[in-house]
C-alpha positions as CSV (number, residue, x, y, z in Angstrom):
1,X,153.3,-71.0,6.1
2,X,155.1,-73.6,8.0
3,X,153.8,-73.8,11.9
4,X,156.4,-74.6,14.8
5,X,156.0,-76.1,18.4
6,X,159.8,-76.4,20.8
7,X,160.1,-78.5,23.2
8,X,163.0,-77.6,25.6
9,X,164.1,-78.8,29.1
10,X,165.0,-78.0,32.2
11,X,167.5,-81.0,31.8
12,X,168.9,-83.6,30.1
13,X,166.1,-86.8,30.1
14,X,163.6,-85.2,31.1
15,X,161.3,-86.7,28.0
16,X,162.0,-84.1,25.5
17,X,162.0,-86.8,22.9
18,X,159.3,-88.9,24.0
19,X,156.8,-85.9,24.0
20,X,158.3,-84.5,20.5
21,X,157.7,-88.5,19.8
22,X,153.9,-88.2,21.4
23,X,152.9,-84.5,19.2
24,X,154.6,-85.6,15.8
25,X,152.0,-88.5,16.5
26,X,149.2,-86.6,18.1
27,X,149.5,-84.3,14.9
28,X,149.8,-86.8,11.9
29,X,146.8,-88.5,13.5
30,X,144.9,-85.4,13.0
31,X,145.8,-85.4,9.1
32,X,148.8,-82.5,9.4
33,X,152.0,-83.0,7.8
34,X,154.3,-82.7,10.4
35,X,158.2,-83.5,10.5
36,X,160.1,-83.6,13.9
37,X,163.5,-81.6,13.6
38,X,166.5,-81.6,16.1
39,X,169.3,-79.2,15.2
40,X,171.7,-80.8,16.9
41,X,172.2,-84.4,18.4
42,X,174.4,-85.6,20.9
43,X,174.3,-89.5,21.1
44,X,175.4,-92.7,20.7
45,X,172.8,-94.4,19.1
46,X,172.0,-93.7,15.5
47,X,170.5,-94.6,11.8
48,X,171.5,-94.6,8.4
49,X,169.0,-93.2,6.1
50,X,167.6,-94.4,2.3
51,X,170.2,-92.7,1.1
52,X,173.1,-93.5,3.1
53,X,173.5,-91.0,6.0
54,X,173.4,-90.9,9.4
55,X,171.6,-89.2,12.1
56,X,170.1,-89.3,15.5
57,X,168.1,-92.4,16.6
58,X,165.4,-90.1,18.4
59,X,164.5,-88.1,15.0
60,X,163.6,-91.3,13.2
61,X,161.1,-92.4,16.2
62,X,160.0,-89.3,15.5
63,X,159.8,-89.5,12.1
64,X,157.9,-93.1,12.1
65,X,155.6,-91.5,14.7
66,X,155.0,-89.1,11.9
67,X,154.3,-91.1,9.2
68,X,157.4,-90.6,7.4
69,X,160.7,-91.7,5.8
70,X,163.1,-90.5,7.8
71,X,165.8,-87.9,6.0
72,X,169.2,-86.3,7.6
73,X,167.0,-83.0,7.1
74,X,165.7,-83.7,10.4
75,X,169.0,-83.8,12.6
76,X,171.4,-81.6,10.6
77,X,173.8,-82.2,13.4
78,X,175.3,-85.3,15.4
79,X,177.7,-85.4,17.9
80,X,179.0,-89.1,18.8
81,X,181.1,-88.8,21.6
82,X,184.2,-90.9,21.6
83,X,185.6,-90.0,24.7
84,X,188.0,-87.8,26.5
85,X,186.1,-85.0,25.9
86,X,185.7,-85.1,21.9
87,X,183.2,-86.3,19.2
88,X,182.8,-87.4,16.2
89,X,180.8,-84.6,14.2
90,X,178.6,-85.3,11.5
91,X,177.7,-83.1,9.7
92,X,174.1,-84.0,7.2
93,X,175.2,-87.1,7.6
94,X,178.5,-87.3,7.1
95,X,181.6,-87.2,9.3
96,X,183.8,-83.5,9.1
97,X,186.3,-84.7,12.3
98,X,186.8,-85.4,15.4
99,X,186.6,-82.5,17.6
100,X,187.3,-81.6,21.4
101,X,184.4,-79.8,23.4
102,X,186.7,-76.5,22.8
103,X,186.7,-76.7,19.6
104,X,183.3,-77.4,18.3
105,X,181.8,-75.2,20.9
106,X,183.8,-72.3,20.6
107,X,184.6,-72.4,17.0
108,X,182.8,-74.5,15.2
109,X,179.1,-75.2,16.5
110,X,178.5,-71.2,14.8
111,X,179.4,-72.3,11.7
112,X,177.2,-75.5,11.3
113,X,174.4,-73.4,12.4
114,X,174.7,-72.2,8.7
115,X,173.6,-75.6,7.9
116,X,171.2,-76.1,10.1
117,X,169.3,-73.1,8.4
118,X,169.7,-74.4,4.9
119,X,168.4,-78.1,6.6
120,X,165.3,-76.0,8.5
121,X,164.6,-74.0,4.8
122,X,164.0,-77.3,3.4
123,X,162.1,-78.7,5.9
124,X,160.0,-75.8,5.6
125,X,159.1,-76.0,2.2
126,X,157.9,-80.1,3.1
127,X,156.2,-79.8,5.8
128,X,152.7,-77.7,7.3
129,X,154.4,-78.0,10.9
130,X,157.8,-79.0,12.9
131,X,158.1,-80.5,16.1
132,X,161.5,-79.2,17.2
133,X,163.3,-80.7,19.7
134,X,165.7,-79.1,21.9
135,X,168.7,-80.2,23.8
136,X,169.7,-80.0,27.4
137,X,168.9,-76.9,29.1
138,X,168.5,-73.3,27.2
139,X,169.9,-72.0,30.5
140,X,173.3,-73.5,30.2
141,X,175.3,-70.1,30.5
142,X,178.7,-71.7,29.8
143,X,177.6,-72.6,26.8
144,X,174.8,-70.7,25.9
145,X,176.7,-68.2,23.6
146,X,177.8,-71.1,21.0
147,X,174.2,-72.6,21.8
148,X,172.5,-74.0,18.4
149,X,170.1,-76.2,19.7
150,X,168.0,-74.3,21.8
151,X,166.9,-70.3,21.8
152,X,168.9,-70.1,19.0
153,X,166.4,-72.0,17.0
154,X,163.2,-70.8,18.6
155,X,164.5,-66.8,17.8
156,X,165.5,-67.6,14.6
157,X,161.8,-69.0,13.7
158,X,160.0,-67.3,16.2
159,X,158.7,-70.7,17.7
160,X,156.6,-70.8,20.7
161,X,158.1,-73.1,23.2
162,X,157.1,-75.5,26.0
163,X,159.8,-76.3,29.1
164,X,159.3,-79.6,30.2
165,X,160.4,-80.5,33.6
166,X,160.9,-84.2,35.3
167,X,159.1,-84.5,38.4
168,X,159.9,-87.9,39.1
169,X,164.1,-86.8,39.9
170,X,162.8,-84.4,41.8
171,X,162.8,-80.3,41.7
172,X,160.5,-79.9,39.3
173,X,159.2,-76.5,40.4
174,X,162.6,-75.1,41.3
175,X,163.8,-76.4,37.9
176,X,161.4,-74.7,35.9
177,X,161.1,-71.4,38.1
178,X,165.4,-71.4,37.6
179,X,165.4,-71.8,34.0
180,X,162.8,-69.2,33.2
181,X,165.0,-66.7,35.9
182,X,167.7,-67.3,33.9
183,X,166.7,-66.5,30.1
184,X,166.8,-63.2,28.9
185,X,163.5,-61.2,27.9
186,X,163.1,-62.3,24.6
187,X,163.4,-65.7,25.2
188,X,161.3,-65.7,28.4
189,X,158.5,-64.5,25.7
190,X,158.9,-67.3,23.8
191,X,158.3,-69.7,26.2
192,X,154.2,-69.9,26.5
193,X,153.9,-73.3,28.2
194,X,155.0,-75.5,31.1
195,X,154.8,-79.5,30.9
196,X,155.3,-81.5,34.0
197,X,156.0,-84.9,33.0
198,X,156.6,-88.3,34.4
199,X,154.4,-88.0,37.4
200,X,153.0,-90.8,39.7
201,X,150.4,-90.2,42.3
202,X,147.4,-88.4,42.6
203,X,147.2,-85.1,40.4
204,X,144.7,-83.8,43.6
205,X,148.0,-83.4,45.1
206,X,149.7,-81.6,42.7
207,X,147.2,-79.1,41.8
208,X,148.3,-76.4,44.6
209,X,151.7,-76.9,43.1
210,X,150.4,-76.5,39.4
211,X,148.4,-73.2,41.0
212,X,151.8,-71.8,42.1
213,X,153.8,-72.1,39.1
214,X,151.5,-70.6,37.0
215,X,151.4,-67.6,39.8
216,X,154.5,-66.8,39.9
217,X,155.7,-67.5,36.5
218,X,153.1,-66.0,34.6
219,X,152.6,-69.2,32.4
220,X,150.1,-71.8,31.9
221,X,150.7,-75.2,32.8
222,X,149.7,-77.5,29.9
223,X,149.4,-80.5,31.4
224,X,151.4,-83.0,33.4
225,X,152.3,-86.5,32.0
226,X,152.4,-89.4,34.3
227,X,155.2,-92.0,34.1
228,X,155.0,-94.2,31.1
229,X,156.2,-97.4,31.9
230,X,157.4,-100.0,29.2
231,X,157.2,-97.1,26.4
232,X,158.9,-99.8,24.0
233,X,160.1,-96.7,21.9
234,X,163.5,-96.8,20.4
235,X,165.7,-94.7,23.3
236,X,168.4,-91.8,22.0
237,X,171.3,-92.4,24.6
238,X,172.6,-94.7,27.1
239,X,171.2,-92.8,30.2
240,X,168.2,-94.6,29.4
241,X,170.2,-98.1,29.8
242,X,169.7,-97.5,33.9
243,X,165.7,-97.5,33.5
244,X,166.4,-100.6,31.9
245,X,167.6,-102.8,34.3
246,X,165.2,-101.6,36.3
247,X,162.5,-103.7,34.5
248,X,160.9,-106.2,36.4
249,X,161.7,-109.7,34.9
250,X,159.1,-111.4,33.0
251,X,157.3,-114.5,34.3
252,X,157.4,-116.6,31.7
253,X,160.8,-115.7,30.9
254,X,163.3,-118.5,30.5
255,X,165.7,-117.5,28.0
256,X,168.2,-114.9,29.5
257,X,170.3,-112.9,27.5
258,X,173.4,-110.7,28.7
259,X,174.1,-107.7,26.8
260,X,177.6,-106.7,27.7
261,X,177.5,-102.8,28.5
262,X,180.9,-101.0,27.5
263,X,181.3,-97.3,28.6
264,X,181.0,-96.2,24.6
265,X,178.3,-98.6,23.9
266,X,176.1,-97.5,20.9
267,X,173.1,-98.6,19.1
268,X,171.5,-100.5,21.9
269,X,168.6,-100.4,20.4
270,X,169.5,-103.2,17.8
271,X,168.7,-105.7,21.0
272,X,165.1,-103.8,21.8
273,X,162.7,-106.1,19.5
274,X,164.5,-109.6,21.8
275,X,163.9,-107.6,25.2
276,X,159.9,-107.4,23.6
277,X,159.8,-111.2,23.3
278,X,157.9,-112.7,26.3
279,X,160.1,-115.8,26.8
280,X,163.2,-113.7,27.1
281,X,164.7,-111.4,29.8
282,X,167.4,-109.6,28.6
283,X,169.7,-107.3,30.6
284,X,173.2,-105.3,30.4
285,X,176.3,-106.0,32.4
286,X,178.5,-103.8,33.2
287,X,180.7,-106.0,35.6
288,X,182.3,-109.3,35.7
289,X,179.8,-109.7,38.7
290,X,176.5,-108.4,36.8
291,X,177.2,-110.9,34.1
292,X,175.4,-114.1,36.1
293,X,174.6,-117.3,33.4
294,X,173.3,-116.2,30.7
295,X,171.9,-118.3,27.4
296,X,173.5,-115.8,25.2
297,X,176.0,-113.5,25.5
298,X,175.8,-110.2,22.8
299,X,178.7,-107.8,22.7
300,X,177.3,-104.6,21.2
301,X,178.7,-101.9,18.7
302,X,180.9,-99.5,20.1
303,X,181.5,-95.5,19.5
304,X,185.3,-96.5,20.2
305,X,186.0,-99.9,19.8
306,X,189.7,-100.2,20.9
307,X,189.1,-98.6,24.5
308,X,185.8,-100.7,24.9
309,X,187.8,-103.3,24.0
310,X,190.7,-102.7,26.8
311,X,187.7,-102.0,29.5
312,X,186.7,-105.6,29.1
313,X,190.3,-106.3,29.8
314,X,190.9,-104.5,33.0
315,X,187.0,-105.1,34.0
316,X,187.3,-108.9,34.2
317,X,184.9,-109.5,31.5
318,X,187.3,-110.5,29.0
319,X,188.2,-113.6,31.2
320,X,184.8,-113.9,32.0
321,X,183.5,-114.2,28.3
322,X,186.4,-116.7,27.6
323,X,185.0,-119.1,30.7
324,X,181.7,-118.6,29.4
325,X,183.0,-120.4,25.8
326,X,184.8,-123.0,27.9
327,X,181.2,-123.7,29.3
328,X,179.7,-123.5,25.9
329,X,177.7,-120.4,26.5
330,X,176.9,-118.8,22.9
331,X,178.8,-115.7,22.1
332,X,177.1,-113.0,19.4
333,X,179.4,-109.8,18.2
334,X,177.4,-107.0,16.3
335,X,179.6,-104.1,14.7
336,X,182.4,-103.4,17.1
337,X,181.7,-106.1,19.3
338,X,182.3,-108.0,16.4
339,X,185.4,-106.3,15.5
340,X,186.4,-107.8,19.2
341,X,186.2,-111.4,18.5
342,X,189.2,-111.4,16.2
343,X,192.7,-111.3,17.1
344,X,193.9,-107.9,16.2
345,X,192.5,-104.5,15.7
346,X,194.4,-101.6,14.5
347,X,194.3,-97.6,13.9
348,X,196.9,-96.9,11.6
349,X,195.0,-93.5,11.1
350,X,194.1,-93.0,15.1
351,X,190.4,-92.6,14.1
352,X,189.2,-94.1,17.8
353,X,192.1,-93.9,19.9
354,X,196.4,-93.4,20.7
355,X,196.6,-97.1,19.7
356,X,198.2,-98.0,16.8
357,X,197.2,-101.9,17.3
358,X,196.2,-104.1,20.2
359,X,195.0,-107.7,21.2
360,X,191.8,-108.6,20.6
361,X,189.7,-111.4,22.4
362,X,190.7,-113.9,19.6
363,X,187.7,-115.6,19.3
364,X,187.7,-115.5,15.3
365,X,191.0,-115.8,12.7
366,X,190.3,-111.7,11.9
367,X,192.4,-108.7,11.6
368,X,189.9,-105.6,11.7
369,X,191.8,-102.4,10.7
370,X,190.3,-98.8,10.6
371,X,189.8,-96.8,7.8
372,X,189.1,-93.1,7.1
373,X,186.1,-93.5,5.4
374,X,183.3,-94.8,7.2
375,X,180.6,-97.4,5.5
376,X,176.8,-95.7,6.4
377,X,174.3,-97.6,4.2
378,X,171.0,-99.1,4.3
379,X,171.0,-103.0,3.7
380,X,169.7,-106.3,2.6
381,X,170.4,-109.6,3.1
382,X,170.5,-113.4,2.9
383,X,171.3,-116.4,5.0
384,X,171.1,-119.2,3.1
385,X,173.1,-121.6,5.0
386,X,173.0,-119.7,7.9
387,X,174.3,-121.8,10.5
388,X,175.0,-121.4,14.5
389,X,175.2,-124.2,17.3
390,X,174.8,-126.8,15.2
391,X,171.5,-126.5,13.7
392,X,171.0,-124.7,10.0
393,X,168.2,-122.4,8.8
394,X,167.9,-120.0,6.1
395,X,166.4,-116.5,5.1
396,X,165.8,-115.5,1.8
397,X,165.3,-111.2,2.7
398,X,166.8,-109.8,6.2
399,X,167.1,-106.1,6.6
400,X,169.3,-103.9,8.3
401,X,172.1,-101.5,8.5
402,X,175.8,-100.6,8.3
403,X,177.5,-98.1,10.2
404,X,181.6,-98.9,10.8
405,X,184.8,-97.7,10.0
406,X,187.0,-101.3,9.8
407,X,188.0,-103.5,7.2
408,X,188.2,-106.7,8.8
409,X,190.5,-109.2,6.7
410,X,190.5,-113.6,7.5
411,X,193.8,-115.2,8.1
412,X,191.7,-118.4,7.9
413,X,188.6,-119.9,6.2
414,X,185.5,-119.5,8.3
415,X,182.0,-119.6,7.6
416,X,179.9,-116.4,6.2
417,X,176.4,-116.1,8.4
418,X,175.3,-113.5,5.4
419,X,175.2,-112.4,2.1
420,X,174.7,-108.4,1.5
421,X,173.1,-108.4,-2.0
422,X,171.6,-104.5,-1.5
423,X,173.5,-101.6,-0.2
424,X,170.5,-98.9,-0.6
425,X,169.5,-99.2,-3.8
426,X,173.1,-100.9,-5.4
427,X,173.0,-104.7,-5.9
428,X,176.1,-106.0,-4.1
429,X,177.4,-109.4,-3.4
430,X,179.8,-108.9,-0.2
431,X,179.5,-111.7,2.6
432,X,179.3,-110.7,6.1
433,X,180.2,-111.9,9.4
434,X,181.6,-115.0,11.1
435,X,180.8,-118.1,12.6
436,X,183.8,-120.0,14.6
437,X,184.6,-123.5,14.3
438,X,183.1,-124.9,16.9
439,X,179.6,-122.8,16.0
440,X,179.2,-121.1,19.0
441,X,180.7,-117.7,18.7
442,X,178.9,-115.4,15.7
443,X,179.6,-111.9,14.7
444,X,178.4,-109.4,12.3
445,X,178.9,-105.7,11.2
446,X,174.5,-105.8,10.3
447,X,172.6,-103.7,12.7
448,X,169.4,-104.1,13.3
449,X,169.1,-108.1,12.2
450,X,167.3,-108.4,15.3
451,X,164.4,-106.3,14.2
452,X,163.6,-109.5,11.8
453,X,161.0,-111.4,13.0
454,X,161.7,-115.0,11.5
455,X,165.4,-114.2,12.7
456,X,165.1,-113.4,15.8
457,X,162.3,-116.1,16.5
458,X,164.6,-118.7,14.7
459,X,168.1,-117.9,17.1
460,X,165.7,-118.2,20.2
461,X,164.3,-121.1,19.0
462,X,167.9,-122.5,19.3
463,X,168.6,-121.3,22.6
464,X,164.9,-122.8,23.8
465,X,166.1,-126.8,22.6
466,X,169.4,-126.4,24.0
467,X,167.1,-126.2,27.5
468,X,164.8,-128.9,26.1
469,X,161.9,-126.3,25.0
470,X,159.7,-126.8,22.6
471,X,160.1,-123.9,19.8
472,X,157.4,-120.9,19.3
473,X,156.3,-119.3,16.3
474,X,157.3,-115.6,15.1
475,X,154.0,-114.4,15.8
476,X,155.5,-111.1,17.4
477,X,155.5,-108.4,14.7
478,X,157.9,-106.0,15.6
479,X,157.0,-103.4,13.3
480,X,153.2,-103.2,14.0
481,X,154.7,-103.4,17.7
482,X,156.6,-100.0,17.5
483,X,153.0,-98.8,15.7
484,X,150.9,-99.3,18.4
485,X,153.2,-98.1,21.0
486,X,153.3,-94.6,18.9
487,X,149.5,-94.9,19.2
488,X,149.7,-95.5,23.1
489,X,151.9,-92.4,23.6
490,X,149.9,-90.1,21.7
491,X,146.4,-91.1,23.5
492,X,148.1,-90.8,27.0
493,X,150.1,-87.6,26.3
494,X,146.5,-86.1,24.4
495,X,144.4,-86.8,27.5
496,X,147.4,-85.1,29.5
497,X,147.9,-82.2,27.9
498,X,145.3,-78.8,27.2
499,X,145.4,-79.6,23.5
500,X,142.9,-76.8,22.3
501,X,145.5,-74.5,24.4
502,X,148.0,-76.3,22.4
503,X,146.8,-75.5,19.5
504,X,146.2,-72.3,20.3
505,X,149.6,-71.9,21.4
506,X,150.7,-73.4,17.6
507,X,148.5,-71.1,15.6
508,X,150.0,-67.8,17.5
């Protein structure tokens, strides 16, 4: 019989997915087969699975944590919001429509909770335990009545849950204390643990605190986390993109590296395994101002290209990445931001936006059009004559992934950066990407080419002689990197929590 453990919050980022990240960890070091599961996902960044279908970014951290291939199974549910008030859904995977906030929540969320008990029964037949992740708060009562993602879940498999509360914004107490006041009977009962996470200071202090919640709540308090700094675990959303620039720079950082930060920015994590490297400091811009003088300028994918696109217009950065060329500062363009460097990108079909067509930043000789269908697949590829700023390298396997909706067409020749020869487990032979003329402007739609080692280590390589630096070796191993920082995680959050209570907790 399959054993269950929710995490639910007071609030929005208050580490919900880190600590389901820490347990599905905590647990497959202790030899159980456990799965994470999410019902439903709101967020930007996201994965494609083995077998071509996407789902939340957090689920597979939580999946690697837990030994395992990630599978769709695990976030039934995505919502990728595309502004004004409306998201794509996907639905196992796939994408039913864009909906308003209205719509899904009073009409539709009901009816994908049919799904997301079909998705739960076969998790349960996998797995000896789920780590269930909730969303928000449970105490929402504007929405709480269309809820799927919360006491919802925990009702429908009689879950034991643990509210998590952020002490480091603030409120803590009053937060959890509120949210327990504001559940009905039933689901009070379900909730048999309090978490306090992200503390700093002396836990002396706290103790009186700890002493009172458990007084006049009539729970135990499991444990309280302290603040995890430099987690280096993939993030969900982009609320996570203002702890970022917060990072101290690195010492021996002289390569710097501008990510352009659009308001529908997604799958910022592709740029995660070049922020790990210790001669690089890479931030995000928001502003013309914020940009500064970079080495490298990366324009990110995009939830809705077109008005991304028009932000960098009426933000100044348009003009401000076309001075940058003039001064021969490298340009890179993944997914959408590569859709950007061509001249013209259209919706005939109004997938992202009102616009039929509009300007581009005309970096590249490419029309990008949107289609209806949208391209979710695993990938791999080669550069053979890969070439960027003048120097020439190649890589016989690259991996990575495709999620986009445009067909980009050349009104000129131009030089292909890859080859796809593997779309999950189809040979292919479809060249990707761009390189302009004058080799300093590169796009592609391959998420996640980053993550490469030799890749990564080669472009920086390129950026280090342009400064007269002598190159380094890929000795950073990205993958083993994400390993050990699962490890860390788990041996923090295990000292931190009452894990014999825990378990206690799990077993009923």
């Amino acid at each position: 019989m399959t054993k269950y453990i929710m995490l639910q919050g007071t609030s929005s980022h208050v580490g919900k997915s880190i600590l389901t990240t820490a347990l599905c960890r905590i647990f497959f070091q202790d030899g159980i087969n456990i799965a994470p599961f999410k019902a439903q996902n709101m967020a930007l960044n996201s994965y494609v699975t083995e077998d071509g279908r996407e789902m939340g970014r957090a689920q597979i951290a939580q999946a690697e944590a837990a030994g395992l291939e990630p599978c769709v199974e695990m976030n039934p549910v995505l919502l990728k919001p595309t502004g004004n008030s409306c998201s794509q859904v996907i639905l196992m995977g796939r994408p039913v429509g864009n909906m308003s906030a209205k719509e899904y929540h009073q009409g539709y969320s009901l009816k994908a909770f049919e799904t997301v008990k079909k998705a739960l029964a076969k998790m349960q037949d996998r797995f000896e335990m789920l780590a269930i992740e909730g969303a928000g708060s449970p105490a929402e009562i504007n929405l709480k009545a269309n809820d799927i993602v919360n006491m919802r879940i925990a009702k429908h498999l009689n879950a034991p849950v643990l509210l998590i509360a952020d002490i480091d914004r603030g409120g803590a107490l009053a937060s959890l204390v509120g949210t327990l006041a504001l559940l009905d009977d039933e689901e009070r009962k379900l909730v048999k643990g309090l978490v306090i996470n992200k503390f700093r200071g002396d836990i002396k202090l706290l103790e009186p605190a700890l002493d009172f919640l458990e007084r006049k709540t009539g729970k135990p308090v499991l444990g309280v986390v302290p603040y995890l700094e430099n987690l280096d675990i993939d993030d969900e959303d982009s609320v996570s993109l203002d702890d970022k620039d917060k990072k101290v720079n690195k010492e021996n950082a002289v390569l710097k590296i501008a990510v352009i930060r659009t308001p529908k920015i997604s799958n910022f994590t592709d740029f995660d395994a070049l922020s790990r490297e210790e001669d690089v400091n890479l931030y995000y811009a928001s502003t013309a101002g914020q940009l500064g003088s970079p080495d490298l300028i990366i324009l990110p994918g995009s939830k809705n290209t077109t008005e991304d696109l028009l932000y960098l217009r009426s933000s100044g950065l348009e003009k401000c990445l076309k001075d940058a060329h003039e001064n021969k500062v490298p340009l890179v363009g993944v997914c959408g931001g590569y859709q950007m460097l061509g001249s013209k990108i259209r919706d005939p079909y109004h997938t992202e936006s009102a616009h039929d067509e509009v300007d581009a930043l005309n970096f590249l000789p490419m029309i990008t059009t949107f289609a209806e269908k949208k391209v979710t697949s695993q990938i791999k590829a080669q550069a053979m004559d890969w070439q960027f700023l003048g120097e020439k390298a190649s890589f016989a396997e690259l991996n990575g992934y495709e999620i986009h909706m445009g067909l980009t067409d050349f009104a000129d020749e131009v030089r292909h950066p890859f080859v796809i020869n593997m779309r999950g487990e189809c040979p292919v032979n479809k060249v990707d990407g761009a390189v302009s003329a004058d080799g300093f402007i590169m796009g592609s739609y391959i998420h996640g080419i980053f993550d490469n080692d030799e890749y990564r280590r080669t472009l920086l390589n390129i950026l280090r002689k342009r400064k007269d630096l002598p190159p380094l070796p890929a000795s950073q191993n990205y993958a083993a990197q994400k390993q050990a920082a699962y490890n860390r995680l788990a041996q923090t959050v295990r000292q931190a929590l009452d894990m014999e209570k825990l378990k206690k907790i799990i077993d009923g």
